[in-house]
C-alpha positions as CSV (number, residue, x, y, z in Angstrom):
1,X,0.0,0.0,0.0
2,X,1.5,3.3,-1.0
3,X,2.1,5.9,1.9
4,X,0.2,9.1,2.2
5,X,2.1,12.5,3.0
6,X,0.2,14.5,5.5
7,X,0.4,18.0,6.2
8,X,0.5,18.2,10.1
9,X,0.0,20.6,12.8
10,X,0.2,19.8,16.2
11,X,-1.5,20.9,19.7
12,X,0.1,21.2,22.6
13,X,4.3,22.5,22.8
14,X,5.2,21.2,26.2
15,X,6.8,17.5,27.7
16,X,5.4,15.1,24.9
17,X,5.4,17.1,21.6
18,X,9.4,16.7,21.4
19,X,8.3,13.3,20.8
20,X,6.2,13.8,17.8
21,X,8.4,16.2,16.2
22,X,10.9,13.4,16.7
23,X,8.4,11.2,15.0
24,X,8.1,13.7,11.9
25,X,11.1,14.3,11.1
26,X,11.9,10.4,11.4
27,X,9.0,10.0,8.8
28,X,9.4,13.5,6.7
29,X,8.8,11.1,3.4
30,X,5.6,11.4,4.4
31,X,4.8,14.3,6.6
32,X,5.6,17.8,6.8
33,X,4.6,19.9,9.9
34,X,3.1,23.2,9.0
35,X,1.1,24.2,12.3
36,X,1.6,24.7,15.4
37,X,-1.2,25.6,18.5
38,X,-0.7,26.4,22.0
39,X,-2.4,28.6,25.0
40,X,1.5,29.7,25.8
41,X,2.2,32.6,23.2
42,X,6.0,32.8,25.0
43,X,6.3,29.0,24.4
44,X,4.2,29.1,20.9
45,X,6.6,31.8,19.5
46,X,9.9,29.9,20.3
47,X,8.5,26.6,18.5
48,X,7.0,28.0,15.6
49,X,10.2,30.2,14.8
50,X,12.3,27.0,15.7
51,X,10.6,25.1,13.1
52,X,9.3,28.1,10.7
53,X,5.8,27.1,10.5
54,X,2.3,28.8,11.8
55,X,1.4,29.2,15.2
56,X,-2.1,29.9,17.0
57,X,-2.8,30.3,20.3
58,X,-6.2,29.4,19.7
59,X,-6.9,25.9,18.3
60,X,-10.0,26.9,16.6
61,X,-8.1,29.3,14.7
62,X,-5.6,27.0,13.4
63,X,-8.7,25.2,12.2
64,X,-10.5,27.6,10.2
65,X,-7.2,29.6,9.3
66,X,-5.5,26.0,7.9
67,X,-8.7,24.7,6.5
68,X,-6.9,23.3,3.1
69,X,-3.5,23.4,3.8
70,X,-3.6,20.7,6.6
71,X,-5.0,17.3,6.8
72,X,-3.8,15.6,10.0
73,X,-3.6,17.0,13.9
74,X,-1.5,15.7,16.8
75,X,-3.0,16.5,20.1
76,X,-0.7,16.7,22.3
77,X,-2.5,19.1,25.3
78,X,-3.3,18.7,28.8
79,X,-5.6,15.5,29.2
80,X,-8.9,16.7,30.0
81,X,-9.1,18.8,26.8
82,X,-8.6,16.4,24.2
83,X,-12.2,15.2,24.2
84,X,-13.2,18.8,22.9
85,X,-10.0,19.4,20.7
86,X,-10.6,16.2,19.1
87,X,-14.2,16.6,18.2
88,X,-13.3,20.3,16.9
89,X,-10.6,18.7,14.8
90,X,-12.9,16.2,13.1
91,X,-16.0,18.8,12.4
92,X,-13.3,20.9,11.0
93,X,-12.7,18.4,8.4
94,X,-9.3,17.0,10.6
95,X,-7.7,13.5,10.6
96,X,-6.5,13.4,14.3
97,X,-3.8,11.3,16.6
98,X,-4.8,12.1,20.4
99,X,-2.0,11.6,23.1
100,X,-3.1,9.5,26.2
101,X,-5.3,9.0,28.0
102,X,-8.4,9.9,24.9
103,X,-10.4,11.0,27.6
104,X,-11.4,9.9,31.4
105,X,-14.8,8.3,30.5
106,X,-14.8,5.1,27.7
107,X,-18.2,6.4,26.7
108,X,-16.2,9.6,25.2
109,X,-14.0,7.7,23.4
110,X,-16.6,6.0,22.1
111,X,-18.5,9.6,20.9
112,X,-15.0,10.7,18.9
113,X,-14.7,6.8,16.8
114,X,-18.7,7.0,16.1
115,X,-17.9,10.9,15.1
116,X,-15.3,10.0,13.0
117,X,-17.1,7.6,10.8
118,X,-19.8,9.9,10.7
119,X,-17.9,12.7,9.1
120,X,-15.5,10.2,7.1
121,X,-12.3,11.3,8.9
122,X,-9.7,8.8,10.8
123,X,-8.9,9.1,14.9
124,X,-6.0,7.6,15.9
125,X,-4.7,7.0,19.6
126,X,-1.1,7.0,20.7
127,X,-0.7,3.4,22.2
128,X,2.7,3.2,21.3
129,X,3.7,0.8,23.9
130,X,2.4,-1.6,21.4
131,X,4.7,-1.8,19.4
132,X,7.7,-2.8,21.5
133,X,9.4,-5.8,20.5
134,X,8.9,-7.7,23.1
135,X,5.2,-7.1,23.5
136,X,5.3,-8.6,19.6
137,X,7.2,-11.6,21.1
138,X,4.8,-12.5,24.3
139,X,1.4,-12.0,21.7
140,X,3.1,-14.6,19.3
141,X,3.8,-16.2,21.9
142,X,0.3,-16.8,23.2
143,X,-1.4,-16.9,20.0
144,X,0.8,-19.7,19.3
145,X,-0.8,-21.6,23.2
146,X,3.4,-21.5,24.2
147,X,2.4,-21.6,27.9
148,X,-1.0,-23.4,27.0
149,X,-3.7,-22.3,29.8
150,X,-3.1,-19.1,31.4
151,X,-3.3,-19.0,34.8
152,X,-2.5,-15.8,36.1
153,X,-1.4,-12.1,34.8
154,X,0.6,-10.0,37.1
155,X,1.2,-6.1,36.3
156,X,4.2,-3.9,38.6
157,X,4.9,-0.7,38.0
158,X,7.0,0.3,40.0
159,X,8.3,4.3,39.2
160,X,9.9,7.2,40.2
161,X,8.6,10.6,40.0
162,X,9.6,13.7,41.2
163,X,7.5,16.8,43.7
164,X,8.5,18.8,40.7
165,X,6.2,16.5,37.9
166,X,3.1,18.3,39.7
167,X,4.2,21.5,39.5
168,X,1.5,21.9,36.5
169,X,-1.7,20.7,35.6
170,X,-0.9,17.2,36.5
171,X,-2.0,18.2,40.0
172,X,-5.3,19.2,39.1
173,X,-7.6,16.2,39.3
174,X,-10.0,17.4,36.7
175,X,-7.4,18.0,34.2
176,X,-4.9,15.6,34.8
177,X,-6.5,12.8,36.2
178,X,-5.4,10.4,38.4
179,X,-1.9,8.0,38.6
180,X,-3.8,5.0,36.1
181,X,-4.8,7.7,33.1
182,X,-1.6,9.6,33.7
183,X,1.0,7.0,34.1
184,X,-0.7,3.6,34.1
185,X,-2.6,3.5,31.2
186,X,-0.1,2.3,29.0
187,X,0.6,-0.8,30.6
188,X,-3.0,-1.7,31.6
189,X,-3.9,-1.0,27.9
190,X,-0.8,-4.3,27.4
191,X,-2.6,-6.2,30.0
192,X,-6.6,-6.1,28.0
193,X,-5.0,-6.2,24.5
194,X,-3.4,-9.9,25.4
195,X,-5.6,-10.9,28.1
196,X,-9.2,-9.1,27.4
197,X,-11.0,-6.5,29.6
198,X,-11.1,-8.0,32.9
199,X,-13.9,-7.8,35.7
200,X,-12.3,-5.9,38.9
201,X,-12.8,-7.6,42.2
202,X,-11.1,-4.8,44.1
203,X,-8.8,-1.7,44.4
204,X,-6.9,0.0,47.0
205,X,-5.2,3.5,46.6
206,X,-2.6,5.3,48.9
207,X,-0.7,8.4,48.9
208,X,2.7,7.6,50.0
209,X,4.7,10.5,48.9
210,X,2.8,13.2,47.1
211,X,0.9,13.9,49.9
212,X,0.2,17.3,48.5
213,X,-1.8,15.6,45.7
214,X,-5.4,15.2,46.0
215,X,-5.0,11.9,44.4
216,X,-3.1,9.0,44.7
217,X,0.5,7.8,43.4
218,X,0.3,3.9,44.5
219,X,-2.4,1.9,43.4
220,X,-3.5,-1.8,43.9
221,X,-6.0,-4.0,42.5
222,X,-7.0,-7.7,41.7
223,X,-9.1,-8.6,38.9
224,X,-10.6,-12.1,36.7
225,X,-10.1,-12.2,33.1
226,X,-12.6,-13.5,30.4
227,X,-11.0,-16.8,30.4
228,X,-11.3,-17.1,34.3
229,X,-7.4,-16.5,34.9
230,X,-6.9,-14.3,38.1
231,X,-4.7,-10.6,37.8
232,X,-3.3,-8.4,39.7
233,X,-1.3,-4.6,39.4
234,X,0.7,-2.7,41.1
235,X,1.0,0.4,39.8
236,X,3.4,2.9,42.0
237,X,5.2,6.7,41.5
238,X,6.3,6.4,44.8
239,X,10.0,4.4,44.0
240,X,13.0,6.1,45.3
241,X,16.0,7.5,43.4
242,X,14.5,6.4,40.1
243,X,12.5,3.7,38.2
244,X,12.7,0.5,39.8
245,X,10.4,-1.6,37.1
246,X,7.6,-2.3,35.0
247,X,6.7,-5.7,34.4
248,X,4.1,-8.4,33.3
249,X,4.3,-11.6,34.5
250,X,2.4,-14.4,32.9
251,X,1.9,-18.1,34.2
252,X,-0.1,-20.8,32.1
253,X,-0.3,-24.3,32.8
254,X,3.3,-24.9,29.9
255,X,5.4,-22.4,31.2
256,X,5.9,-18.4,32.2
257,X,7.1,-15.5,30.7
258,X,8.3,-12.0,32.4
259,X,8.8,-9.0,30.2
260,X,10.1,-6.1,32.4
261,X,12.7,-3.7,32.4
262,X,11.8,-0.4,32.6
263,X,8.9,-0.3,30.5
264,X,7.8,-3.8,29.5
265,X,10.9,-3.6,27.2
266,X,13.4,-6.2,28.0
267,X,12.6,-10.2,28.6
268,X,13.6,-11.1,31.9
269,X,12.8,-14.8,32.2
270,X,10.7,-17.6,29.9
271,X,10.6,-20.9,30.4
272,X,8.8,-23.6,28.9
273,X,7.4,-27.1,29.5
274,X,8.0,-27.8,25.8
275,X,11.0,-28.1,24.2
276,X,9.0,-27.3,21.2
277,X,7.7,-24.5,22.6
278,X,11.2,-23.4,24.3
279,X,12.6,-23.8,20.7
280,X,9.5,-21.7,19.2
281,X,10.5,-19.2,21.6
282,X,14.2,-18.7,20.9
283,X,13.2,-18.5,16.9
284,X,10.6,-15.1,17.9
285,X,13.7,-13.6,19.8
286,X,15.5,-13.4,16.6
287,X,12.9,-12.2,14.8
288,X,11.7,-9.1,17.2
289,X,15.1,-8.7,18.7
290,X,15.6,-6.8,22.5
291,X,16.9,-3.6,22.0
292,X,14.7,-0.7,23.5
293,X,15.9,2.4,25.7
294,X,13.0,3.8,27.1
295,X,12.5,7.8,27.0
296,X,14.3,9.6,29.5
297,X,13.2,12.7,31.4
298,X,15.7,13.6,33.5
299,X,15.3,12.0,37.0
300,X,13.1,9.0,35.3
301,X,12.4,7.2,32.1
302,X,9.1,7.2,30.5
303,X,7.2,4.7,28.0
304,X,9.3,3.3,25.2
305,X,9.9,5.4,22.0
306,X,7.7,4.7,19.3
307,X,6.1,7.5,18.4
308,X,8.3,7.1,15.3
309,X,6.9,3.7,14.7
310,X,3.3,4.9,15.2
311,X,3.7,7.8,12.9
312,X,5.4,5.5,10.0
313,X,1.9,2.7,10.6
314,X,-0.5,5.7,10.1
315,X,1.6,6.8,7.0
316,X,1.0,3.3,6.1
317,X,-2.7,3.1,6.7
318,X,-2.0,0.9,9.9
319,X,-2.6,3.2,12.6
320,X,-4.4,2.1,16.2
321,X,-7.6,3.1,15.5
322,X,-9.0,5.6,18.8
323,X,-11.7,2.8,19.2
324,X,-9.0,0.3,20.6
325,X,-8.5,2.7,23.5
326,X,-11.7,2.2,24.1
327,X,-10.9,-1.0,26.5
328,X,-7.9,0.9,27.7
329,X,-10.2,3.8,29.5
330,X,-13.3,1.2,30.6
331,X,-9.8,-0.8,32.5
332,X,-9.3,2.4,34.4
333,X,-12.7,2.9,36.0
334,X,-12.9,-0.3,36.9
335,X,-10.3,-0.4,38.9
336,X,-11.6,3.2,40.6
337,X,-15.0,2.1,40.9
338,X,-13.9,-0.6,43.3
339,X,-11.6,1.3,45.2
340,X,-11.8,1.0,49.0
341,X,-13.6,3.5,50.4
């Protein structure tokens, strides 16, 4: 299938967009930015000189004022607008990409796909944690029944980050969320796409460091999957110096796997009943590989760097379609709507 060159402009100038100008100029074959939007006119000017391209401070005046001279927008803002942006985008005649999390309610997510469709325009979501290698590996993997019945899922997050990483709006409840939307969401959005959307038996939530937060930074919960196989998470901010881990750990009834690292990117241990299977296994390590750095950000790494990747499959007409986050979101207030009062 023959790539399409977009025309880009993007939403939102602060932590993540470095990311997706990373992710354009990796792919300029087939994009080229030409907008840029943000509420900081300080911050605005510096980009759009740095990159010589138009800048709004008003995203509904990017839209009318690049109405046939753009085709695709990236929005990259503060979480609890990208419901609104993204709906804007599409009546405005917009293919979009919204950053995590879509929005804090599943139903919304749903409202943007049926939109969408409705006005013929694509909505993608950045899941990039998708497309690590070793993700690839462990869905082969279990497609191919390599540790037969599964018996139980285990999810740890275990991360680091600083007072200073709710100096902004990440402190605000209604515009950042909480700890799974903010920081979770990639990982539980791992844990449905092999496993399905699990029922939630029960959370717990603490607050062991940011106390200044009105929300929490550690979260626990236990939860049943489709098939009947029992879960669990961990999902902390609370490590000290710096990232400790992130890891799934899978046991079926031929075997386990454990992908950790510091973002589900590194294969810790497998072992396998089968010699078959243990052979199997060895073969998809050659083919994906096990070479991922996760993003840094100073005092702690991030999720793993694929916006590139992301960009190149919507080039390609392979893009994750904003209806898979759908599952992603419904995870998350689950988990919340059993939390221990």
């Amino acid at each position: 299938m023959p790539v399409k060159k977009f025309k880009i402009g993007v939403i939102g100038c602060g932590t993540i967009f470095d990311r997706h100008i990373e992710a354009i100029k990796t792919n300029s074959a087939n994009y080229k930015l030409v907008a840029l939007c943000d509420s900081d006119k300080r911050k605005l000017d510096i980009r759009s000189r740095e990159y010589d391209v138009s800048g709004f401070t008003d995203h509904k005046e990017m839209l009318k004022k690049m109405k046939g001279k753009m085709d695709l927008v990236a929005i990259a803002t503060p979480n609890s607008l990208h419901y609104q942006q993204a709906m804007d985008c599409l009546a405005a005649g917009m293919n979009i990409l919204v950053e995590k999390p879509i929005d804090f309610r599943h139903q919304r997510v749903k409202e943007i796909s049926e939109f969408a469709k409705k006005v013929g325009k694509k909505a993608y979501a950045v899941l990039q944690v998708r497309f690590n290698p070793t993700v690839g590996m462990v869905r082969e993997a279990l497609d191919k029944g390599f540790l037969g019945d599964i018996r139980s899922v285990s999810l740890t997050q275990r991360w680091q980050r600083p007072e200073s990483y709710f100096d902004s709006w990440r402190a605000d409840l209604d515009v950042g969320g909480r700890t799974l939307y903010e920081v979770g969401i990639h990982y539980l959005d791992i844990v449905q796409l092999l496993f399905g959307l699990p029922r939630v038996l029960g959370s717990a939530t603490f607050n062991n460091k940011h106390k200044h937060v009105k929300f929490e930074d550690t979260v626990f919960s236990i939860f049943q999957f489709p098939s009947g196989a029992s879960g669990s998470l961990e999902v902390t901010i609370a490590s000290e110096p710096s990232n400790l881990e992130c890891s799934l750990s899978i046991m079926g009834s031929e075997g386990f796997i454990k992908i950790g690292g510091r973002a589900l990117d590194a294969i810790e241990r497998a072992s396998f009943a089968s010699k078959i299977s243990e052979d199997k296994w060895n073969n998809l390590t050659k083919k994906y590989g096990n070479s991922l750095e996760p993003n840094s950000y100073g005092t702690h790494a991030g999720s793993c760097p694929n916006h590139p990747t992301l960009y190149a499959e919507i080039a390609a007409g392979r893009g994750i379609a904003i209806e898979e986050a759908i599952n992603s979101i419904e995870f998350i207030e689950r988990v919340y709507e059993k939390e221990a009062k």
